[in-house]
C-alpha positions as CSV (number, residue, x, y, z in Angstrom):
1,X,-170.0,171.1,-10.8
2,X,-166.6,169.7,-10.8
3,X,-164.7,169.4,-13.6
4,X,-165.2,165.2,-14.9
5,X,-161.5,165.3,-16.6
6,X,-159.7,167.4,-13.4
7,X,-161.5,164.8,-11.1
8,X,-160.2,161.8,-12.8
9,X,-156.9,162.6,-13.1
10,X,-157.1,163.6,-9.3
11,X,-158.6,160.1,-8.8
12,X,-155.1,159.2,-9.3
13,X,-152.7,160.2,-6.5
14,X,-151.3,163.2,-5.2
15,X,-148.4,162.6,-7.6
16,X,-149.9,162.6,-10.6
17,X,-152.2,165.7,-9.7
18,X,-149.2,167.4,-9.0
19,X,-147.0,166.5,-11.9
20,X,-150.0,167.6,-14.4
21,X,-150.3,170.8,-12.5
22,X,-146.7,171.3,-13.3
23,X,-147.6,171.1,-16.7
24,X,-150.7,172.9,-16.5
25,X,-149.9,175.5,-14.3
26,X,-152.2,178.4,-15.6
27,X,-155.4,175.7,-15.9
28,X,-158.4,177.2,-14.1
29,X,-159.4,174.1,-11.2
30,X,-163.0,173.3,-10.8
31,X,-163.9,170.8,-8.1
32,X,-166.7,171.9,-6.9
33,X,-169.4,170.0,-5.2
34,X,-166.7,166.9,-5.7
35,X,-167.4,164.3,-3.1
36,X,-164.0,163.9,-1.5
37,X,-164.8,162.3,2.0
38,X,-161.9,160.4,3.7
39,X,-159.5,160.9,0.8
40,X,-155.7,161.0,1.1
41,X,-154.1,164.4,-0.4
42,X,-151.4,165.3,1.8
43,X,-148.8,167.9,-0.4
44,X,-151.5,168.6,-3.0
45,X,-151.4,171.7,-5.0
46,X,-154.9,173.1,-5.4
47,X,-153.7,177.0,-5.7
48,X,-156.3,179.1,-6.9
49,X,-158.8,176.1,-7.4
50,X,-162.8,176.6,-7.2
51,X,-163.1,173.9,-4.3
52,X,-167.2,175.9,-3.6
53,X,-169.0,172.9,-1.7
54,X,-166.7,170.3,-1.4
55,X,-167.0,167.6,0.7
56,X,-163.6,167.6,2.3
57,X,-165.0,165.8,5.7
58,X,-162.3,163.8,7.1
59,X,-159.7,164.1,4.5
60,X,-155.7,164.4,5.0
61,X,-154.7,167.5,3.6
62,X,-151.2,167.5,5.6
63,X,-148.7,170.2,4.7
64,X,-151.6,171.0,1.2
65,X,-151.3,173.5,-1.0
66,X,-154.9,175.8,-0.5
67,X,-153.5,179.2,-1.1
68,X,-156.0,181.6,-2.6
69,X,-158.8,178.7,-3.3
70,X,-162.6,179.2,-3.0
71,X,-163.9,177.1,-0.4
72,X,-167.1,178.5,-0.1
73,X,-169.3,176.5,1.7
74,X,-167.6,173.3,1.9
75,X,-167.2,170.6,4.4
76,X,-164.1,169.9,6.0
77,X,-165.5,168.3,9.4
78,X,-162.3,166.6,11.2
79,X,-160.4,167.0,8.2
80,X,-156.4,167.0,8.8
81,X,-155.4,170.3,7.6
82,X,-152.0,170.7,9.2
83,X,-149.4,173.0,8.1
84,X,-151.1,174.0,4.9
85,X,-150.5,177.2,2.8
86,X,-154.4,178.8,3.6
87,X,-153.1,182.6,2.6
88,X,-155.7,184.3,0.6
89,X,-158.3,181.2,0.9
90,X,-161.9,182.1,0.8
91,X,-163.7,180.5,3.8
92,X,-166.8,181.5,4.0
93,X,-169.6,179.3,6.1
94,X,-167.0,176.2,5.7
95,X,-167.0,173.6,7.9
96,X,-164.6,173.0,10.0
97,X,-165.6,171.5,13.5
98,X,-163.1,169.4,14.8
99,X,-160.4,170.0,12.3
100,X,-157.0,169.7,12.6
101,X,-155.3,173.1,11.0
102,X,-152.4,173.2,13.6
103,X,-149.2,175.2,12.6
104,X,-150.9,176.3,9.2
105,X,-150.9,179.9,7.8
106,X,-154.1,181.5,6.8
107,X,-152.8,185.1,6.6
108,X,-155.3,187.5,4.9
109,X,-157.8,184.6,4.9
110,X,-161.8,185.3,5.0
111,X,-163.4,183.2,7.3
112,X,-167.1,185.0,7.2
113,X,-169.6,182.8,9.2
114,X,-166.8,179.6,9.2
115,X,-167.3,176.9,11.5
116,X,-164.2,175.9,13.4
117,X,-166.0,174.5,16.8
118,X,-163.6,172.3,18.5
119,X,-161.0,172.6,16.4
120,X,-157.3,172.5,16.1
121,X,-156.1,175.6,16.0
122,X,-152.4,175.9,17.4
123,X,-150.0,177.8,16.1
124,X,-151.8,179.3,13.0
125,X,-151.3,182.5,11.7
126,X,-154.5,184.6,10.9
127,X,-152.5,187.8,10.0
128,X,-154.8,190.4,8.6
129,X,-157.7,187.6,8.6
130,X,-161.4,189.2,8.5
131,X,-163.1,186.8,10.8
132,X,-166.7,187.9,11.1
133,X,-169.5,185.6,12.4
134,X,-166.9,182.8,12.8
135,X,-167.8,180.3,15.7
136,X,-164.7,178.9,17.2
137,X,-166.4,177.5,20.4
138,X,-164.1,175.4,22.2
139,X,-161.4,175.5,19.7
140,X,-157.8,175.5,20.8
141,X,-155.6,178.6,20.1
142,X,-152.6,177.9,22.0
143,X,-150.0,180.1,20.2
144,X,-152.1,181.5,17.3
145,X,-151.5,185.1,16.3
146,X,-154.2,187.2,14.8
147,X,-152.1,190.6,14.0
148,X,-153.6,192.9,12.7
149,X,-157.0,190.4,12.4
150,X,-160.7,191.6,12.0
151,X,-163.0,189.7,14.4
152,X,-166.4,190.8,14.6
153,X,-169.3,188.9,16.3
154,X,-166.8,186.1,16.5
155,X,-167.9,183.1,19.7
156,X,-164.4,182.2,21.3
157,X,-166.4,180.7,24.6
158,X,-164.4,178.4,26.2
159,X,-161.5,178.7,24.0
160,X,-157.9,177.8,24.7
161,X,-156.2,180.7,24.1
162,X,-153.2,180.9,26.0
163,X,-150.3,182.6,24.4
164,X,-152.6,183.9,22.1
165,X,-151.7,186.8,19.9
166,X,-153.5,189.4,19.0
167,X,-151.3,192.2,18.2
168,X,-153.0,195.2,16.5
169,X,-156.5,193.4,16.1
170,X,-159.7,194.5,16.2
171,X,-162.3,192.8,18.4
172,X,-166.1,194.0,18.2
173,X,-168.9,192.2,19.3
174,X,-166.6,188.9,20.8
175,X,-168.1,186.4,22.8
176,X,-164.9,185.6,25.1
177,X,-166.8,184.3,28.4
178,X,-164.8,181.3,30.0
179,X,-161.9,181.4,27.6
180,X,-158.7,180.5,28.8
181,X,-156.3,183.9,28.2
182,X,-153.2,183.1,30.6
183,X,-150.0,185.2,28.7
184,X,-152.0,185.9,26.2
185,X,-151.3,189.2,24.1
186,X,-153.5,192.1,23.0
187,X,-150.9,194.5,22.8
188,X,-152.3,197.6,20.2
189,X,-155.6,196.0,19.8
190,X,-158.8,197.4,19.9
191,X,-161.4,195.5,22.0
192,X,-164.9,197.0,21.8
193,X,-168.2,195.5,23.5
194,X,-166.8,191.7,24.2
195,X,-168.3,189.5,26.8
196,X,-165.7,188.3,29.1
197,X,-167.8,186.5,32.0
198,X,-165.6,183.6,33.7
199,X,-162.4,185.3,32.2
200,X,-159.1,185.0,34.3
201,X,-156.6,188.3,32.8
202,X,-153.9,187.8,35.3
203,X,-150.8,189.0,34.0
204,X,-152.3,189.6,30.2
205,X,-150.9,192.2,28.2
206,X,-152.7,194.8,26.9
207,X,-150.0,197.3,26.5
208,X,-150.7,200.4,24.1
209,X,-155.0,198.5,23.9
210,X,-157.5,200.5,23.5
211,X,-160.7,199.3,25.1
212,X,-164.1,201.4,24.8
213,X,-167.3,200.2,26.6
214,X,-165.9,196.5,28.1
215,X,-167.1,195.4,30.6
216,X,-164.9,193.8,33.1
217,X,-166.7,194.1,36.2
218,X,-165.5,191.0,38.9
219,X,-162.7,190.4,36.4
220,X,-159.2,189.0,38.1
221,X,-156.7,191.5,36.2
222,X,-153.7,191.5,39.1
223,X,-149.9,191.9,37.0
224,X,-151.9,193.0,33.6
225,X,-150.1,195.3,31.3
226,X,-151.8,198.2,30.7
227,X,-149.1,200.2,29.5
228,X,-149.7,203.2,26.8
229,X,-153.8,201.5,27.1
230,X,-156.9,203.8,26.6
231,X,-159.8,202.8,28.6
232,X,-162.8,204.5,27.5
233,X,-166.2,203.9,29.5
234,X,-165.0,200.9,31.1
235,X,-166.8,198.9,33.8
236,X,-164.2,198.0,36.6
237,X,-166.2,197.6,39.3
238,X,-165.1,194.8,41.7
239,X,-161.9,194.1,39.2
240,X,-158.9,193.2,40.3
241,X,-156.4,195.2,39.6
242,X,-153.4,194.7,42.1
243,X,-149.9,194.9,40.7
244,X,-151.2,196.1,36.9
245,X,-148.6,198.2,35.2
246,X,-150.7,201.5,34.0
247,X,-147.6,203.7,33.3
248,X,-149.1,206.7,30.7
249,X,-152.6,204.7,30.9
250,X,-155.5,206.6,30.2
251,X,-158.6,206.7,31.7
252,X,-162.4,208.4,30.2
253,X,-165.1,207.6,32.3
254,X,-164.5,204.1,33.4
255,X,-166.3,203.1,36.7
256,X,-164.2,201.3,39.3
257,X,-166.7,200.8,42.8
258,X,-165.5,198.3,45.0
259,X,-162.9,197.9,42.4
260,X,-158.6,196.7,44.2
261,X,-156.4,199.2,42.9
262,X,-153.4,198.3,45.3
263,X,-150.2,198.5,44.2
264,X,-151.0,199.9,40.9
265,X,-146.7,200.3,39.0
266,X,-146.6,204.3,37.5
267,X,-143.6,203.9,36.2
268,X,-142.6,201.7,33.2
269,X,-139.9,198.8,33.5
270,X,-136.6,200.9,33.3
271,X,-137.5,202.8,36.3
272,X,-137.8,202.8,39.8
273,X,-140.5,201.4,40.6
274,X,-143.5,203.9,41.7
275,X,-146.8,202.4,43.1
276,X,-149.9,204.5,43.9
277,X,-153.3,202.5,45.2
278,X,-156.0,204.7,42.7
279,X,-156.6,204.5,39.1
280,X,-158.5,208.0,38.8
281,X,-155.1,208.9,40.2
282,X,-152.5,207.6,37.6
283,X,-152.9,210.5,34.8
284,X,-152.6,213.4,37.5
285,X,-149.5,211.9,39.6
286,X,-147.4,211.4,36.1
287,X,-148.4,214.7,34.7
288,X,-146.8,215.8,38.0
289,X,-144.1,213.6,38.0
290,X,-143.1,215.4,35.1
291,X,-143.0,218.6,36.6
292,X,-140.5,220.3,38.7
293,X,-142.7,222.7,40.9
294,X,-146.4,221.4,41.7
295,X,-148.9,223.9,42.0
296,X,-150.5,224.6,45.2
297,X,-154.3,223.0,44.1
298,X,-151.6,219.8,43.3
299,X,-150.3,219.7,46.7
300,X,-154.0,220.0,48.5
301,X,-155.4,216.7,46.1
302,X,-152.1,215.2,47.0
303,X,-152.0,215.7,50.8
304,X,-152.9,211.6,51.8
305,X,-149.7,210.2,50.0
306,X,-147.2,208.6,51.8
307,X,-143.7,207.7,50.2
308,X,-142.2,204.0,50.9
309,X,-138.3,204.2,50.7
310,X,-136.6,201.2,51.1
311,X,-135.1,198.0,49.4
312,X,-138.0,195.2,49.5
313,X,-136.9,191.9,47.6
314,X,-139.4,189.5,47.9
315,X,-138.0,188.0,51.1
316,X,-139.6,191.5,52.5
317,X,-142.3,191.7,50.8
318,X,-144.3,190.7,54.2
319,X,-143.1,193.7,55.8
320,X,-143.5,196.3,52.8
321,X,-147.2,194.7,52.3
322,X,-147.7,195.2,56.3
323,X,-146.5,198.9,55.7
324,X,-149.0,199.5,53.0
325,X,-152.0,198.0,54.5
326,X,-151.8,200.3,57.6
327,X,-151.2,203.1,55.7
328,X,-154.2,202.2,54.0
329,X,-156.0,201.3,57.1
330,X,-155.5,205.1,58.3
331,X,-156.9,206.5,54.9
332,X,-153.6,207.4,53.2
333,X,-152.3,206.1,50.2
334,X,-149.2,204.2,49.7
335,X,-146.6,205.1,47.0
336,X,-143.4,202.5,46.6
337,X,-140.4,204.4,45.1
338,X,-137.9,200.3,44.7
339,X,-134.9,201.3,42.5
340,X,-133.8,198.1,42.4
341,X,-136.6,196.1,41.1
342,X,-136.1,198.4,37.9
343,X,-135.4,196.6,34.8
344,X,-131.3,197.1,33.3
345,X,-131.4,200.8,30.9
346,X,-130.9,199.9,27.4
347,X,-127.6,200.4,25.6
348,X,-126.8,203.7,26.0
349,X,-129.4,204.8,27.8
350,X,-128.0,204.4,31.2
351,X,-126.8,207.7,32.1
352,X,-130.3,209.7,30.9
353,X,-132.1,207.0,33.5
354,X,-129.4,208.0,36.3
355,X,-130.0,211.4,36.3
356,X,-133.8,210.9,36.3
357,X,-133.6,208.7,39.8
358,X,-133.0,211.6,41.7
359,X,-135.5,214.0,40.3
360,X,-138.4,211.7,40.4
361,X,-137.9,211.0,43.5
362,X,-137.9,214.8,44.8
363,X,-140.6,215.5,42.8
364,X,-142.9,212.4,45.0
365,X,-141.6,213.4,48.1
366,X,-142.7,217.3,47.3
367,X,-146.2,215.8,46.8
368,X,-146.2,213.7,49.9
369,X,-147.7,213.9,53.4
370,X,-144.7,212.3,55.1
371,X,-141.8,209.8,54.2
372,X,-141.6,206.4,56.0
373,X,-137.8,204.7,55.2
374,X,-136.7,201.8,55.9
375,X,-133.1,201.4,56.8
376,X,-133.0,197.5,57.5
377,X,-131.0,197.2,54.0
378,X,-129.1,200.2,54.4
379,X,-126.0,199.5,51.8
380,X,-129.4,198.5,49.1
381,X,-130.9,201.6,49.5
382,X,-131.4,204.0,47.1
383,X,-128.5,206.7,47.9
384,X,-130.7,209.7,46.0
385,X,-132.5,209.6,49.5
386,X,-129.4,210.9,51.5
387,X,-128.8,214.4,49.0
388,X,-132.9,214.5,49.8
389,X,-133.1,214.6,53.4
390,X,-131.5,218.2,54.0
391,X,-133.6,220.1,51.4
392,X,-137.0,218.2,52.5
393,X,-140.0,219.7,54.4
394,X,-142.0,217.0,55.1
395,X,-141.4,214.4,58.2
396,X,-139.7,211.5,57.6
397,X,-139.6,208.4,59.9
398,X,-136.7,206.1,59.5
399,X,-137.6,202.0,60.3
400,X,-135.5,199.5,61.2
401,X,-135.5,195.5,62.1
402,X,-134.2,194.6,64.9
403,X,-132.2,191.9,63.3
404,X,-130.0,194.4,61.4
405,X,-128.2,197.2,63.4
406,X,-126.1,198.4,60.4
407,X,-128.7,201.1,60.0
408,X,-128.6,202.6,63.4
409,X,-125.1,204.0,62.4
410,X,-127.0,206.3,60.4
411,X,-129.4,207.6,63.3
412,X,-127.2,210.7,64.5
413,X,-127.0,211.7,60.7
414,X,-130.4,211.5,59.7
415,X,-132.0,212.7,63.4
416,X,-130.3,216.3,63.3
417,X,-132.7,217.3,60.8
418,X,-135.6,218.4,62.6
419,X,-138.1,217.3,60.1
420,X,-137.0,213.7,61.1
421,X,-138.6,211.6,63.6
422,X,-137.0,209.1,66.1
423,X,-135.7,205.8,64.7
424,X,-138.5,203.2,65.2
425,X,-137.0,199.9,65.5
426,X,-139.5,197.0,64.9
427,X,-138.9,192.9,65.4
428,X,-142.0,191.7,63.1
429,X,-144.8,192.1,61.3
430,X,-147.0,192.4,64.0
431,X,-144.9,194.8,66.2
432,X,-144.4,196.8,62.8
433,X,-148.0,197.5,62.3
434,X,-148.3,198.7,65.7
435,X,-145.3,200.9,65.2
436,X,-146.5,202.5,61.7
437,X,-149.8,203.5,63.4
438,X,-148.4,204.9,66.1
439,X,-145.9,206.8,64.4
440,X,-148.5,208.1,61.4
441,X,-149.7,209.9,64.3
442,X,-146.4,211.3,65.5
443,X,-145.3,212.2,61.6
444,X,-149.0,213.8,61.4
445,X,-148.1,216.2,63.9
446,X,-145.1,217.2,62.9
447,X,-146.7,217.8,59.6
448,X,-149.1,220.1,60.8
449,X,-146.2,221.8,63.2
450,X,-144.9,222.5,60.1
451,X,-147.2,223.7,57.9
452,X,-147.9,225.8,60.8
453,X,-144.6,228.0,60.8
454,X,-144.6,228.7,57.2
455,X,-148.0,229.9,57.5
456,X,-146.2,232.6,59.6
């Protein structure tokens, strides 16, 4: 039961509880069970005070002081709890639906079995936070961060959590179907079995995630970071996964039928860009990558790549994604090497990343089937490809558009090495996808011509 002398004097204002906490700064605060309903204590100071079954419904508690109090199974229904000091605050099966705790901090908080359905939940900070059994159904998250959080059988169905934070949490048993996750953050976190039906991850980030039996089968993940990520018996089956960055991602038993794996980035943001079209594939081609000589077993598992060289800004992505699908149409998979979309080196870093250019780019073409390059930007090209051409043993067909002639002044250079094909010169998308099939034919023969002669 409250305490009759503590409630009286709170009966009084804000500023009178205040000023006699100043005085009586080491006095234990019992309120418990005090009938509080619609009252106004904006700026109150109730550190450390026993606040167990409270009514609290509807009450201003704007910018309050609640840092390490007990509020054990109190009510707080649609109470205004904005920008209050919650750190340390015991939660447990409070009620909170509706509330408004915007912009607060409830850093190492415990909110076991705590109610916060439809509530106002923007910009908190649940830092360290053990949230286990809370139900925050419908609640809005927009900008919360939950590093280093504990959430375990936690309901965040249809939550807003967009730019959401959850760096270095761990998720176990969450109920995330048809929860709004656009930019939202679980870089470092550990996700175990959550239910993510209705779930849009476009463009999340997951980078450095581990994530052990989720499944995330029909799930929209195109332009996700999964960056340093672990998945460990994952269900990707129809997923999404075009344009996902998976450079040093690792993969344990994950299932993947039906799944889009096209244009899947290998490399991480400040270098070239390398695309492959295969998950299973992304942990063999970087251990290889990293090698200067690939074994002959390498070369045979290797033997449907095909190397894009070119410049493709977006105002060519039509042709580069006309290049790919043919290529994928006759069974071989694309790989992009794009300098230029690389992100700037770091300070200091620049010259380390120069000298790498070159060598990853001999060590794909010395995994490849044949090379198709694409002169139409001639001056944008990556220049490693000209020091490549005389040392290479696989067939390389130079493109062009018809709308850009610069490149043919490169055709009696390129064409005196027999390993390369005649220029094909193409006037759009259409006529290029003719082109590519025919010539995949040409460079196939050639290949084999090859292979061929140093047999003997």
């Amino acid at each position: 039961m409250a305490d009759r002398q503590q409630l009286d004097i709170l009966m009084q204002g804000v500023d009178v509880w205040n000023a006699w906490r100043k005085e009586q700064p080491d006095k234990l605060i019992d309120l418990s069970q005090a009938k509080l309903h619609g009252a106004e204590l904006s700026g109150i100071d109730l550190r450390r005070a026993n606040l167990k079954e409270v009514d609290l419904s509807e009450t201003h508690l704007y910018k309050a002081n609640l840092f390490r109090a007990n509020l054990t199974n109190a009510n707080l229904r649609a109470a205004i709890v904005r920008e209050s000091d919650l750190n340390n605050t015991i939660l447990h099966h409070t009620q909170l639906q509706q509330a408004n705790l915007a912009s607060s901090q409830l850093l190492e908080a415990s909110l076991q079995g705590t109610n916060l359905y439809e509530a106002d939940l923007r910009f908190v900070r649940l830092s360290n936070a053990d949230l286990s059994s809370v139900n925050m159904q419908k609640a809005n998250l927009e900008g919360a961060s939950f590093w280093q959080a504990t959430l375990h059988n936690v309901n965040l169905s249809h939550a807003n959590l967009r730019k959401t934070n959850f760096l270095g949490a761990k998720l176990d048993s969450v109920n995330l179907s048809d929860a709004t996750l656009s930019q939202s953050s679980f870089t470092g976190a550990q996700l175990k079995p959550i239910s993510l039906n209705g779930v849009n991850l476009r463009g999340v980030q997951f980078d450095g995630a581990t994530l052990d039996s989720v499944d995330l089968r029909g799930i929209d993940l195109s332009g996700a970071n999964l960056r340093h990520a672990t998945l460990d018996r994952v269900k990707l089956d129809q997923a999404n996964l075009t344009d996902c960055l998976v450079f040093r991602l690792v993969v344990w038993e994950t299932s993947l039928d039906g799944a889009i794996q096209h244009n899947l980035r290998l490399t991480d943001e400040y270098e070239p860009v390398v695309t492959i079209d295969s998950l299973a594939n992304v942990h063999l081609l970087s251990l290889l990558l990293s090698h200067d000589t690939p074994p002959p077993l390498v070369r045979t598992l290797t033997t449907n790549m095909v190397v894009i060289l070119g410049f493709f800004p977006s105002y060519r992505m039509a042709v580069l994604n006309t290049i790919r699908d043919e290529l994928r149409r006759q069974g071989y998979t694309p790989v992009l090497f794009d300098r230029e979309r690389a992100a700037s080196p770091r300070p200091g870093d620049e010259s380390v990343v120069e000298r790498a250019y070159p060598e990853m780019l001999e060590r794909l073409v010395s995994l490849a089937q044949f090379v198709l390059l694409d002169l139409t930007e001639m001056s944008l090209l990556p220049k490693e490809w000209q020091t490549l051409m005389p040392s290479a043993t696989i067939p390389f067909q130079p493109l062009l558009h018809a709308r850009n002639r610069q490149g043919t002044t490169l055709v009696p250079e390129i064409e005196r090495y027999p390993h390369c094909l005649p220029l094909f010169i193409y006037h759009d998308e259409r006529d290029l996808q003719q082109g590519v099939e025919e010539r995949i034919l040409v460079a196939e023969r050639l290949g084999h011509q090859q292979e061929d002669q140093e047999r003997k």
